[in-house]
N, CA, C and O atoms as a Tinker XYZ file with bonds, in Angstrom:
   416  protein
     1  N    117.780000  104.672000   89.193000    73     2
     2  CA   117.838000  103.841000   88.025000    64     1     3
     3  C    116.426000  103.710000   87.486000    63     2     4     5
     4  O    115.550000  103.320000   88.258000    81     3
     5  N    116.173000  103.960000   86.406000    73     3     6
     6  CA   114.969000  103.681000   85.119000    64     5     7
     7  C    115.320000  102.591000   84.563000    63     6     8     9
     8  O    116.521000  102.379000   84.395000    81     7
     9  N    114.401000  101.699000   84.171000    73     7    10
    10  CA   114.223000  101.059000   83.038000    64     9    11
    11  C    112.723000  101.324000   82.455000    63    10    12    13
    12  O    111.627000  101.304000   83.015000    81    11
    13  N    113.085000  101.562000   81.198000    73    11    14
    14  CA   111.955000  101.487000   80.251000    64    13    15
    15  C    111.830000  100.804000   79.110000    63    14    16    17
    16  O    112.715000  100.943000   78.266000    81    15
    17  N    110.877000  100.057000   78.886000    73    15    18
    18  CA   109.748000   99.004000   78.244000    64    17    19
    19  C    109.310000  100.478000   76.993000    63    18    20    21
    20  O    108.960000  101.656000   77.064000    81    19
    21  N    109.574000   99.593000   76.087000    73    19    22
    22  CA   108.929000  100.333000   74.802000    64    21    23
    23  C    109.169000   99.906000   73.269000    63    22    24    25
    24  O    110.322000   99.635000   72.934000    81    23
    25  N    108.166000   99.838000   72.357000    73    23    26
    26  CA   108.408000   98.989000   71.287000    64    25    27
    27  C    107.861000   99.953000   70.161000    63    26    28    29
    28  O    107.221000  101.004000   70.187000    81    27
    29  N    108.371000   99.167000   69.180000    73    27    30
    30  CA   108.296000  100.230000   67.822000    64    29    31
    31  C    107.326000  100.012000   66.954000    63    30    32    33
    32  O    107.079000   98.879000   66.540000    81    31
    33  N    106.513000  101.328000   66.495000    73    31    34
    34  CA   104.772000  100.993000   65.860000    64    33    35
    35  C    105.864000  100.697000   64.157000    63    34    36    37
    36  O    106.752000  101.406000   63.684000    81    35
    37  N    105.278000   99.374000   63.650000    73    35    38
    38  CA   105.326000   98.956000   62.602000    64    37    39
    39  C    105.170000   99.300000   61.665000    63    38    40    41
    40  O    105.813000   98.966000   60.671000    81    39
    41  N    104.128000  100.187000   61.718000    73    39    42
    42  CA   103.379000  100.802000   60.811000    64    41    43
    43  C    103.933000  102.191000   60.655000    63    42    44    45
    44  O    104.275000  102.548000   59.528000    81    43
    45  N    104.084000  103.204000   61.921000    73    43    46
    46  CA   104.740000  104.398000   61.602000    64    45    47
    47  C    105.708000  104.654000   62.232000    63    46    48    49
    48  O    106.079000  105.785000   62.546000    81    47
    49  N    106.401000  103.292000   62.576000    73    47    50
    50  CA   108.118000  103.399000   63.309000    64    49    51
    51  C    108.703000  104.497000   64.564000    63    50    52    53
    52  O    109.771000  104.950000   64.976000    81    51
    53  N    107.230000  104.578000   64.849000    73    51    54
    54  CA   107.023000  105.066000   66.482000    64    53    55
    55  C    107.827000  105.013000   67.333000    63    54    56    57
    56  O    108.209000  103.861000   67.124000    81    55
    57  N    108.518000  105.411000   68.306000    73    55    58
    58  CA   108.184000  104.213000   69.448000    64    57    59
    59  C    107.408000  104.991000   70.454000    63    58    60    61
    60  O    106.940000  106.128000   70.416000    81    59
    61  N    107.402000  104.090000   71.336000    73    59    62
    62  CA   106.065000  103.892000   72.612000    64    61    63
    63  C    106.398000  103.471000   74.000000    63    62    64    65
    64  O    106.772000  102.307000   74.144000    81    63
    65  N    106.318000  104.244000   75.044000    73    63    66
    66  CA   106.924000  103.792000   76.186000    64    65    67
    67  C    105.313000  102.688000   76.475000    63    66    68    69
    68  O    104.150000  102.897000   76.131000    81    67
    69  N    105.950000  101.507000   77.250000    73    67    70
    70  CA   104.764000  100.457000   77.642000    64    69    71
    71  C    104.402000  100.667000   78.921000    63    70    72    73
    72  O    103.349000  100.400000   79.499000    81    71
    73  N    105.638000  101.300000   79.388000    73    71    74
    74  CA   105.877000  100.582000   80.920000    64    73    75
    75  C    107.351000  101.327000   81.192000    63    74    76    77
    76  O    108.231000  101.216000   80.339000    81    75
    77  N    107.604000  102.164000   82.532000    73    75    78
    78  CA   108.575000  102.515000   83.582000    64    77    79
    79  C    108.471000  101.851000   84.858000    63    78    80    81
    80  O    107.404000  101.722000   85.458000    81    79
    81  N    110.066000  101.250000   85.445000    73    79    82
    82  CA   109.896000  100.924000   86.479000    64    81    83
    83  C    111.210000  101.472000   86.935000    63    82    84    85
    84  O    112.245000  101.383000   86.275000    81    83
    85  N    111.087000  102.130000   88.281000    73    83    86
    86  CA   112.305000  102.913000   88.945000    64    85    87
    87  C    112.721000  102.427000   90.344000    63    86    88    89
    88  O    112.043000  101.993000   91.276000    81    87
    89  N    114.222000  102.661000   90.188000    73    87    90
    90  CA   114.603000  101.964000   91.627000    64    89    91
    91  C    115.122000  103.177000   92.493000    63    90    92    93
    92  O    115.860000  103.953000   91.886000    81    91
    93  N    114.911000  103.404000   93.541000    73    91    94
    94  CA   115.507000  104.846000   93.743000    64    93    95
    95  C    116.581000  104.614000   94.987000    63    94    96    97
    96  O    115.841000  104.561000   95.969000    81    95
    97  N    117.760000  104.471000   95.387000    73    95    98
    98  CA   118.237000  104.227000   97.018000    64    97    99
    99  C    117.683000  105.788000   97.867000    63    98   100   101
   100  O    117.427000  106.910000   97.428000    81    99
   101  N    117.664000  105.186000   99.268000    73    99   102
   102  CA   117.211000  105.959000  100.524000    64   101   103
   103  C    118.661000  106.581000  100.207000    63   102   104   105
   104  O    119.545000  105.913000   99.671000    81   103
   105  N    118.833000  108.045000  100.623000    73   103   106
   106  CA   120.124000  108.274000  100.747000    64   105   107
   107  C    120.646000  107.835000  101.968000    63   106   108   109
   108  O    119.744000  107.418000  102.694000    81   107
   109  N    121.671000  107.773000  102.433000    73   107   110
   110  CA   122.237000  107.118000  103.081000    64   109   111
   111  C    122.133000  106.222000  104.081000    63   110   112   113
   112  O    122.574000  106.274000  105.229000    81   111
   113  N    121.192000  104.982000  103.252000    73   111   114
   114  CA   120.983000  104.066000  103.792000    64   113   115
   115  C    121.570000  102.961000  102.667000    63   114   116   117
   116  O    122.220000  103.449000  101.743000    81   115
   117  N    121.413000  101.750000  102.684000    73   115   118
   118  CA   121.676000  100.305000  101.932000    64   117   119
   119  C    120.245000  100.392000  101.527000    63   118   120   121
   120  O    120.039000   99.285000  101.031000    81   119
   121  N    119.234000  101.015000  101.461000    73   119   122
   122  CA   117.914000  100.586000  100.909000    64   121   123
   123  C    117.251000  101.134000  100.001000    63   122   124   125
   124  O    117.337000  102.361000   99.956000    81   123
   125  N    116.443000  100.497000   99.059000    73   123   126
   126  CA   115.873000  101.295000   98.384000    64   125   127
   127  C    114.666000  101.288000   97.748000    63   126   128   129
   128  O    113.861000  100.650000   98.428000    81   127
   129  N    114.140000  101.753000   96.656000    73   127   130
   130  CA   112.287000  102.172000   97.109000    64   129   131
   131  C    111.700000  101.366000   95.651000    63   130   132   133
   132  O    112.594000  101.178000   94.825000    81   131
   133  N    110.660000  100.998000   95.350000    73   131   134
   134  CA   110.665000  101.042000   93.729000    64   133   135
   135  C    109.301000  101.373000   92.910000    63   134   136   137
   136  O    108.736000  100.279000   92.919000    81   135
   137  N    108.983000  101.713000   92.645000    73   135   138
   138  CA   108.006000  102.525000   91.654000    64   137   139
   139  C    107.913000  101.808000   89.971000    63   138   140   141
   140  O    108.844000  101.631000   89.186000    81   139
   141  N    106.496000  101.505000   89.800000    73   139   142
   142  CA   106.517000  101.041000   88.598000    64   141   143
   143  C    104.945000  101.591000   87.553000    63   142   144   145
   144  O    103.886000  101.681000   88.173000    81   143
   145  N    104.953000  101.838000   86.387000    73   143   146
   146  CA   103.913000  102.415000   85.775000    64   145   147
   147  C    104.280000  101.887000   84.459000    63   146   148   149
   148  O    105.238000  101.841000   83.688000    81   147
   149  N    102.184000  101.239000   84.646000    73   147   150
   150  CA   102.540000   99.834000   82.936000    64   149   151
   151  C    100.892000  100.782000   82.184000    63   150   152   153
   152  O     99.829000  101.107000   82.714000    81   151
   153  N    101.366000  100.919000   80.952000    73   151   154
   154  CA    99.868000  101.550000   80.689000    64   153   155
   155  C     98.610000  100.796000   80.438000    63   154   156   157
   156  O     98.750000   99.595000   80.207000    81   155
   157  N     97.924000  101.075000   80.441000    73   155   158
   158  CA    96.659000  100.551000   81.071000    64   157   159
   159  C     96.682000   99.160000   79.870000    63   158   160   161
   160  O     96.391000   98.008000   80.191000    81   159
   161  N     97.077000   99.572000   78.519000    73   159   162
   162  CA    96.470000   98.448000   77.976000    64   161   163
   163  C     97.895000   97.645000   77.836000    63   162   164   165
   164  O     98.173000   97.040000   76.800000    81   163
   165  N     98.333000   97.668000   78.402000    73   163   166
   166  CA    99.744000   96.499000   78.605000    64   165   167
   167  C     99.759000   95.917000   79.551000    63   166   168   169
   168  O    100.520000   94.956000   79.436000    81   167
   169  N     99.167000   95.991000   80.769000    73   167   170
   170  CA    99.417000   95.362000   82.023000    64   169   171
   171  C     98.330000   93.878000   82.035000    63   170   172   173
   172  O     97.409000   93.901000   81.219000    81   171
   173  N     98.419000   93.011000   82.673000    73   171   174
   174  CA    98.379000   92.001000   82.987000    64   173   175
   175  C     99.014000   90.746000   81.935000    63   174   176   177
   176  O     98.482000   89.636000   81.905000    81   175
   177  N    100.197000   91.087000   81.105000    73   175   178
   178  CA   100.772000   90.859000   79.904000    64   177   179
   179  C    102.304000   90.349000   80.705000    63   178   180   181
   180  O    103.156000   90.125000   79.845000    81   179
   181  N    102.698000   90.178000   81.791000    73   179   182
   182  CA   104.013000   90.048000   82.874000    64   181   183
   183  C    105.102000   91.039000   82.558000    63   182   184   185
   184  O    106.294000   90.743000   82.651000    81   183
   185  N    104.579000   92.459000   82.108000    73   183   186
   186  CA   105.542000   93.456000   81.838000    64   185   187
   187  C    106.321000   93.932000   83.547000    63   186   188   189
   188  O    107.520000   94.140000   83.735000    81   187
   189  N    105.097000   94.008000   84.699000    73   187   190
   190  CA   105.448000   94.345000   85.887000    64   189   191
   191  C    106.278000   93.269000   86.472000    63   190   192   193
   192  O    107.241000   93.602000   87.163000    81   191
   193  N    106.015000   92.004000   86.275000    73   191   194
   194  CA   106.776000   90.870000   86.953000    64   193   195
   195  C    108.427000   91.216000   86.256000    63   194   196   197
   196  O    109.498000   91.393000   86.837000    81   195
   197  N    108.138000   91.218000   85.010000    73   195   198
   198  CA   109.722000   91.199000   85.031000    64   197   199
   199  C    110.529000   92.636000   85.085000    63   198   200   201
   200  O    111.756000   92.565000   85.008000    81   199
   201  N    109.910000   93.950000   85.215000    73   199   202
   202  CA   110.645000   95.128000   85.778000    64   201   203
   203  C    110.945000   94.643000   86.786000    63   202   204   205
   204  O    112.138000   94.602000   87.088000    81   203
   205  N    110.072000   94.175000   87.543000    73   203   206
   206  CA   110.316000   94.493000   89.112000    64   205   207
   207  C    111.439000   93.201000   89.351000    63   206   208   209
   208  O    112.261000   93.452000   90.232000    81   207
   209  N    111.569000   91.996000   88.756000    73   207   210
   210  CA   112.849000   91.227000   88.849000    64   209   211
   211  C    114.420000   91.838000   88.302000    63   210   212   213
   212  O    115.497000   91.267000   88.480000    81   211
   213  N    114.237000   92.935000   87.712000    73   211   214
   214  CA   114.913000   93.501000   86.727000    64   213   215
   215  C    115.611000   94.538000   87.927000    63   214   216   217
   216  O    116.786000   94.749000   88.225000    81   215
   217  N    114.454000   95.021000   88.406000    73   215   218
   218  CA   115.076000   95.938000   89.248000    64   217   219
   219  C    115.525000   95.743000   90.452000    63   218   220   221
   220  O    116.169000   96.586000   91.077000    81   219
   221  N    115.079000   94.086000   91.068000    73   219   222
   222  CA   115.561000   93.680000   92.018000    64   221   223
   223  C    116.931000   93.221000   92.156000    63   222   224   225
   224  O    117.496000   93.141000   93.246000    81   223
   225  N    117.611000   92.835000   90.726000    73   223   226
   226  CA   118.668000   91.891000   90.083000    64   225   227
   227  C    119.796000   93.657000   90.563000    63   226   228   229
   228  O    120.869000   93.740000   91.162000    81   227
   229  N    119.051000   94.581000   90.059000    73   227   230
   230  CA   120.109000   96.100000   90.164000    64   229   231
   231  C    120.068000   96.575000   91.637000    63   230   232   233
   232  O    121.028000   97.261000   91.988000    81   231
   233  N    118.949000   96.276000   92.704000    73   231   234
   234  CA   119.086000   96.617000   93.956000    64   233   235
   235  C    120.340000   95.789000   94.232000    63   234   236   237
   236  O    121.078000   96.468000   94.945000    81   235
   237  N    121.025000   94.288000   93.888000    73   235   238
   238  CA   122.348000   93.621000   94.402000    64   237   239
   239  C    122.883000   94.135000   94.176000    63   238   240   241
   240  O    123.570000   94.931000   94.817000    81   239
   241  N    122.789000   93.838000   92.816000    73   239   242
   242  CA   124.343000   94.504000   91.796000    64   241   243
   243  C    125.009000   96.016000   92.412000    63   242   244   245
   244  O    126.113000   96.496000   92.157000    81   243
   245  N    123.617000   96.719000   93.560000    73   243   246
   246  CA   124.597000   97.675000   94.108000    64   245   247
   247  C    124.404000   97.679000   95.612000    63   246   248   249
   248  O    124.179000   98.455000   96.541000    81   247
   249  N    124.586000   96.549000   95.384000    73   247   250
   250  CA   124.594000   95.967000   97.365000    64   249   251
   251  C    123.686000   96.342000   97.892000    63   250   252   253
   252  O    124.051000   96.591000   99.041000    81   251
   253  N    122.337000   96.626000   97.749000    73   251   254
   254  CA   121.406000   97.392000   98.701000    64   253   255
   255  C    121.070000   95.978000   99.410000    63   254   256   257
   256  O    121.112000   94.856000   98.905000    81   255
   257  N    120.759000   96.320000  100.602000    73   255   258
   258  CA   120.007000   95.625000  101.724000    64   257   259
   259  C    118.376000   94.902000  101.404000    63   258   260   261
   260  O    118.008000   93.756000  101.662000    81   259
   261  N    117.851000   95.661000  100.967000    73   259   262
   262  CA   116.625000   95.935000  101.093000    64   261   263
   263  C    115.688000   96.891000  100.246000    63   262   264   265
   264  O    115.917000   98.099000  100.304000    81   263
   265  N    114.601000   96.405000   99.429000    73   263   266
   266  CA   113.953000   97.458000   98.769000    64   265   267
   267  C    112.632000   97.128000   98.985000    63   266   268   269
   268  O    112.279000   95.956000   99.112000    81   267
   269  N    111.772000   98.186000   99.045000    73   267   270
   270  CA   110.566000   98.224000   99.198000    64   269   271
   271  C    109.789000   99.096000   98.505000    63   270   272   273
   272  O    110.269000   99.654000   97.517000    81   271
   273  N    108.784000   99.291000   98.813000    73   271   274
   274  CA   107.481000  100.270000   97.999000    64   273   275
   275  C    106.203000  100.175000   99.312000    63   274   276   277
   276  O    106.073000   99.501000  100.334000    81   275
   277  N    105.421000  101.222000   98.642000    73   275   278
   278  CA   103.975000  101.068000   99.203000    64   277   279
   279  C    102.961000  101.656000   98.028000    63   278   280   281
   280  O    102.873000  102.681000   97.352000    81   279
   281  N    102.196000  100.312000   98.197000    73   279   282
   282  CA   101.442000  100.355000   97.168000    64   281   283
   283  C     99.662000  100.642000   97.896000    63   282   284   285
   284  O     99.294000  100.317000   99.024000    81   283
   285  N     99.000000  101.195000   97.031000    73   283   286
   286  CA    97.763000  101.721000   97.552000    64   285   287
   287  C     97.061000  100.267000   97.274000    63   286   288   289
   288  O     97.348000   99.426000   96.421000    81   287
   289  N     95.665000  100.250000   98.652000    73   287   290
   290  CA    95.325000   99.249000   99.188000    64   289   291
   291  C     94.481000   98.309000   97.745000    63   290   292   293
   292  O     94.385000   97.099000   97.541000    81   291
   293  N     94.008000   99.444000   96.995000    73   291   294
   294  CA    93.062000   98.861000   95.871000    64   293   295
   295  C     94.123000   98.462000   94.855000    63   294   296   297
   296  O     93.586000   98.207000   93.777000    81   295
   297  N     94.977000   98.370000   94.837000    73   295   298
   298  CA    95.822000   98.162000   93.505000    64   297   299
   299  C     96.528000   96.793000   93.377000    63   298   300   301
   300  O     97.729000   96.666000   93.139000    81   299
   301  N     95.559000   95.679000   93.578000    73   299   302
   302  CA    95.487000   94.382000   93.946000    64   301   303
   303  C     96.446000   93.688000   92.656000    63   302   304   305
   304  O     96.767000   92.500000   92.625000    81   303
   305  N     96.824000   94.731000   91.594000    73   303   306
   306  CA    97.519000   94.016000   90.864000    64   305   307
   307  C     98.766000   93.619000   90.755000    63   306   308   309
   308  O     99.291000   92.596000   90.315000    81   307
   309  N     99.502000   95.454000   91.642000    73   307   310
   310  CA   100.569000   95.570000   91.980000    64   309   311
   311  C    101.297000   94.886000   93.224000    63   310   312   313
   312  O    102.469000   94.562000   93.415000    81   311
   313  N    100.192000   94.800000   93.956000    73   311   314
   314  CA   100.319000   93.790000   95.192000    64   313   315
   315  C    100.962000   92.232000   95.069000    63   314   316   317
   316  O    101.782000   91.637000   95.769000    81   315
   317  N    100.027000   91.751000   93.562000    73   315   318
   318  CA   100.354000   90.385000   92.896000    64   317   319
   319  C    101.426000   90.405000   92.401000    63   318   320   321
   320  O    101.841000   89.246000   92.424000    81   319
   321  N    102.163000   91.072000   91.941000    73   319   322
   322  CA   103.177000   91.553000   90.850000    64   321   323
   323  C    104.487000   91.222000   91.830000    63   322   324   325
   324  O    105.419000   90.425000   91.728000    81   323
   325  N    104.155000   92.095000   92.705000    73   323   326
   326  CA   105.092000   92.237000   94.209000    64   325   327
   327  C    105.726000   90.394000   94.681000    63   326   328   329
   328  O    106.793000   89.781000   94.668000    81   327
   329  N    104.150000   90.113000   95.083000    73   327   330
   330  CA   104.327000   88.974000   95.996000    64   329   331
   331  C    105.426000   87.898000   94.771000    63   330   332   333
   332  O    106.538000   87.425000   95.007000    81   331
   333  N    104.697000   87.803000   93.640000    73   331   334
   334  CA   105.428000   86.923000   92.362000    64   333   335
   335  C    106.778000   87.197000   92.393000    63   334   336   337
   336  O    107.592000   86.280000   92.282000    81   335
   337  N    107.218000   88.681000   92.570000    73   335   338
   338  CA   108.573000   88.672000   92.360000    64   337   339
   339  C    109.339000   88.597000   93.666000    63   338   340   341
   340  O    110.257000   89.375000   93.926000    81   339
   341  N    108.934000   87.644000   94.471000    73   339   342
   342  CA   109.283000   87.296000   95.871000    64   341   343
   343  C    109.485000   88.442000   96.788000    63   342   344   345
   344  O    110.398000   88.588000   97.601000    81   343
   345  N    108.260000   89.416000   96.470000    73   343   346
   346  CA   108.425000   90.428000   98.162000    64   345   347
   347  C    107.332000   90.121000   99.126000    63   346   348   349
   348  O    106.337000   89.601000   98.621000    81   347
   349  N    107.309000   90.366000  100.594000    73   347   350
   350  CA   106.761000   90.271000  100.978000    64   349   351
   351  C    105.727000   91.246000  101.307000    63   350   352   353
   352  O    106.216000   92.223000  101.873000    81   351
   353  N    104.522000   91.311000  101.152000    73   351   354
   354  CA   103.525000   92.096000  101.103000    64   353   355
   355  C    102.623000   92.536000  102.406000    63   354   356   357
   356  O    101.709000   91.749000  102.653000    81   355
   357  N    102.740000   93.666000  103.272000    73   355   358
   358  CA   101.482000   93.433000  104.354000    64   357   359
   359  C    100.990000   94.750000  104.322000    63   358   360   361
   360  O    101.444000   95.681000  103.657000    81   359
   361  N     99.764000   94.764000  105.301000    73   359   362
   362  CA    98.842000   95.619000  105.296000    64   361   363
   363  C     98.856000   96.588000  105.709000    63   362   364   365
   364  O     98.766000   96.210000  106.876000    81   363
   365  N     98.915000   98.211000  105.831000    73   363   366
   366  CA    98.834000   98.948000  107.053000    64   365   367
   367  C     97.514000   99.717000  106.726000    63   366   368   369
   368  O     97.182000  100.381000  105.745000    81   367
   369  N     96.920000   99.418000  107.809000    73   367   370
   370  CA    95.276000   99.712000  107.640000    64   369   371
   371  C     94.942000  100.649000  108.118000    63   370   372   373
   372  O     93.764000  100.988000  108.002000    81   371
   373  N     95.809000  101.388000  108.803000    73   371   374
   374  CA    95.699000  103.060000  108.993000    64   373   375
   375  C     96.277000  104.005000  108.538000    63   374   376   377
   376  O     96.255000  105.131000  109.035000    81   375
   377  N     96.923000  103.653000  107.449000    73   375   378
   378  CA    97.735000  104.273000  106.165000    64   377   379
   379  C     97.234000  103.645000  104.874000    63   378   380   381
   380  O     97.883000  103.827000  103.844000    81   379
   381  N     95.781000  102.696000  104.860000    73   379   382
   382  CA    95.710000  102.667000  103.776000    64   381   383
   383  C     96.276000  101.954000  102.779000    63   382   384   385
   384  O     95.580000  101.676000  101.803000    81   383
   385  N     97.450000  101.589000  102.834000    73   383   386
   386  CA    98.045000  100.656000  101.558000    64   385   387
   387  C     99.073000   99.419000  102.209000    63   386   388   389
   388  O     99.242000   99.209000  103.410000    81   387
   389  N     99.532000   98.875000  101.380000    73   387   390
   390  CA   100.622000   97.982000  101.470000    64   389   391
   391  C    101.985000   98.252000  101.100000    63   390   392   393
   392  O    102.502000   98.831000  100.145000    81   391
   393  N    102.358000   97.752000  101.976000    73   391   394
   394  CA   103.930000   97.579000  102.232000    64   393   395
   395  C    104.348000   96.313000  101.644000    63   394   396   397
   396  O    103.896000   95.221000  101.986000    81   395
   397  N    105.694000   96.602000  100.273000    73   395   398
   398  CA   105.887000   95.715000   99.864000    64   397   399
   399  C    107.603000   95.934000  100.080000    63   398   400   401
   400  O    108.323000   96.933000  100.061000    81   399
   401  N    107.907000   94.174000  100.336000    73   399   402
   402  CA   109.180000   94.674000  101.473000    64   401   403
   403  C    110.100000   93.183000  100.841000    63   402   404   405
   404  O    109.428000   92.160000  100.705000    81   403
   405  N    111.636000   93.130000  100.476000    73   403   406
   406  CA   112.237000   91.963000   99.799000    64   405   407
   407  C    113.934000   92.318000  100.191000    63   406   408   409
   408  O    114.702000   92.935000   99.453000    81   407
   409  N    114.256000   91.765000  101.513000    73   407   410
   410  CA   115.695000   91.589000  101.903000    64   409   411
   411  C    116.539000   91.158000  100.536000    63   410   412   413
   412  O    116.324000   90.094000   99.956000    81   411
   413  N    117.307000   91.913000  100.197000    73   411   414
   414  CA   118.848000   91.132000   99.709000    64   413   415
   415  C    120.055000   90.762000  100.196000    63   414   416
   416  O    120.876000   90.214000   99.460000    81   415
């Protein structure tokens, strides 16, 4: 599942992707993964907070268990984004990034 964020230039009736956020299930598991990309000059604007509620609302709606991500260690924004939309966030410091992790 995709959702995409995108609005229409006024001026030359454009449109413009802002922002993708993807939910993907493990195959044959109840779980699933999520991936999100806001462009540079849209983000800290709560475009990521509400994909990622958006996409959490579609991990139920198809019974998944569980969705997660791993996000790289410097990307302190996505980390924030995470924790806001109630996942839980931890460290793995010999892989480098975070594990962002939210039971349904």
């Amino acid at each position: 599942m995709a959702l995409v964020v995108e609005r229409k230039d006024e001026k030359t009736g454009r449109l413009e992707i802002l922002s993708v956020g993807r939910l993907s299930k493990l195959h044959g598991t109840k779980e699933g993964e999520f991936a999100i990309t806001i462009g540079d000059q849209w983000q800290n604007n709560g475009l990521g907070t509400e994909l990622l509620k958006m996409l959490v609302q579609v991990g139920r709606d198809e019974t998944l268990a569980r969705i997660t991500a791993a996000i790289l260690a410097d990307n302190h924004e996505m980390q924030h984004v995470a924790r806001k939309a109630g996942f839980a966030v931890h460290h793995d410091p010999e892989a480098r990034e975070y594990t962002a992790e939210i039971s349904l």
